[in-house]
C-alpha positions as CSV (number, residue, x, y, z in Angstrom):
1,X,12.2,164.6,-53.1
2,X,12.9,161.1,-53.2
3,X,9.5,159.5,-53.0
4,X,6.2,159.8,-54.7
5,X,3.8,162.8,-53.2
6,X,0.4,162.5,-53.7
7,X,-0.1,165.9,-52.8
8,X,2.1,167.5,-55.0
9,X,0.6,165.2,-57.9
10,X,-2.7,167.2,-57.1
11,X,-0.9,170.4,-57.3
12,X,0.6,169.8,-60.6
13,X,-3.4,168.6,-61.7
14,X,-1.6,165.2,-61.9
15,X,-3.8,163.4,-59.6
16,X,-7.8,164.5,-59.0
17,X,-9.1,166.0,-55.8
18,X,-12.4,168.1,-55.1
19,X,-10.7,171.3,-54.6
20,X,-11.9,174.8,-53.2
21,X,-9.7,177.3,-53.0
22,X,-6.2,178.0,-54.7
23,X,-3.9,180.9,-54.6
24,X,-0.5,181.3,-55.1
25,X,0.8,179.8,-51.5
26,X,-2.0,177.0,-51.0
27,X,-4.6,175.1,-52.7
28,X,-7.6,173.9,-50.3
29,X,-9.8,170.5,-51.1
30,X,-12.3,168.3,-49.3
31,X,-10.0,165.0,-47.5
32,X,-10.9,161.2,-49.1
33,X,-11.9,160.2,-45.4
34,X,-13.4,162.9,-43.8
35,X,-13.8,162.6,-40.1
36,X,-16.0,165.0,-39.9
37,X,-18.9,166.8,-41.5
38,X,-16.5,169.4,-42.9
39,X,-12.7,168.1,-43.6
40,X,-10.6,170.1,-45.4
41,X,-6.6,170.2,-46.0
42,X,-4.7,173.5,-46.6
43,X,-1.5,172.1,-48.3
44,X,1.0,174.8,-49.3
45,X,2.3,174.6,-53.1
46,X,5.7,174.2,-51.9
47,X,6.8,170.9,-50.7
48,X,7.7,170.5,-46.9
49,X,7.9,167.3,-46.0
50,X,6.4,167.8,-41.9
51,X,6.8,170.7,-39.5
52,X,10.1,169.4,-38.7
53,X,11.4,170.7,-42.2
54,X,10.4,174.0,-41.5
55,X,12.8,177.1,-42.3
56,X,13.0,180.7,-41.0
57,X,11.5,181.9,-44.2
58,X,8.2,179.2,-44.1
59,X,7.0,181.4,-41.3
60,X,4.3,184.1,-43.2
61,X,3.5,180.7,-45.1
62,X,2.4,179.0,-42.0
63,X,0.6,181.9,-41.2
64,X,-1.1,182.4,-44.3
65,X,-2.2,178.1,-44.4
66,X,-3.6,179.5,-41.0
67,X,-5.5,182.1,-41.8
68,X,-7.1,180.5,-45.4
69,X,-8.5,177.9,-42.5
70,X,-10.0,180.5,-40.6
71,X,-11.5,181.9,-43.8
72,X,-12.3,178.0,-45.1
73,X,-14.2,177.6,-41.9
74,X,-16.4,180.7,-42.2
75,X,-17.2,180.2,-45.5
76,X,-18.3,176.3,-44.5
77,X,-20.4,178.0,-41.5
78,X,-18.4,176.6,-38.8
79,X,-16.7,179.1,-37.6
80,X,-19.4,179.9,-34.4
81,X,-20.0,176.5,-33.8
82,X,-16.2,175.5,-33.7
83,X,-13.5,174.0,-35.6
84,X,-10.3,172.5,-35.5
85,X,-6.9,173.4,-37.3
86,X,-4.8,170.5,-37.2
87,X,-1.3,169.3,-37.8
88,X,0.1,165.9,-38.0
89,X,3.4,165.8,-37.7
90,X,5.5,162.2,-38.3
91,X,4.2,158.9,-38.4
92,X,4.1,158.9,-34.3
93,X,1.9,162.0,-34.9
94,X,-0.6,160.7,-37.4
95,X,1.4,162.1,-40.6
96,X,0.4,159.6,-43.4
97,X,1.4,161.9,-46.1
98,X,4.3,163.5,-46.0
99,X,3.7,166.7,-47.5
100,X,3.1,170.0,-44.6
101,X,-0.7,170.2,-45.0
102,X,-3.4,171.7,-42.4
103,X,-6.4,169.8,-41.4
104,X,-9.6,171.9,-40.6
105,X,-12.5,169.7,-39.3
106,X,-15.9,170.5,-38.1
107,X,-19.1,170.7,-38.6
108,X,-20.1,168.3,-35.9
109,X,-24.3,169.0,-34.5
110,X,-24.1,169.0,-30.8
């Protein structure tokens, strides 16, 4: 890895963030600049650089960063109002930090 990674600086406790879950695959905390009520990022401890870096063997962890945001929204009570599970991928696709990480946003009153 040739430049600088916030995200991993969080992983390694490095670098503060206002985290709410961590397991062995992922560690979940609350995004800087929420753009919504509820903004979350499911970043895997492994660093990918974007869904184009993805291998065979990242599947069950794409899966898992999946699932953790399924759970993340029903503990955050937005999983019957509706949610969103989000990847940015490349600059061109809103990827500001180049570490693979899930957005889950929600909590919006309609």
């Amino acid at each position: 890895m040739s430049e600088h990674c916030i995200f991993c600086d969080i992983l390694n406790k490095k670098a503060p963030a206002d985290i709410v879950y961590e397991d062995d695959l992922v560690i979940v905390f609350k995004d800087i600049r929420p753009q919504a009520p509820v903004h979350l990022l499911v970043v895997p401890h492994k660093h990918i650089r974007s869904i184009n870096e993805l291998a065979d063997e990242d599947r069950n962890l794409v899966a898992h960063m999946i699932f953790v945001g399924k759970e993340q929204a029903r503990q955050n009570n937005i999983n019957k109002s509706g949610y969103n599970l989000l990847f940015n991928v490349e600059s061109g696709g809103g990827q500001v930090i180049f570490h693979l990480h899930l957005h889950l946003i929600g909590g919006y009153v309609r």
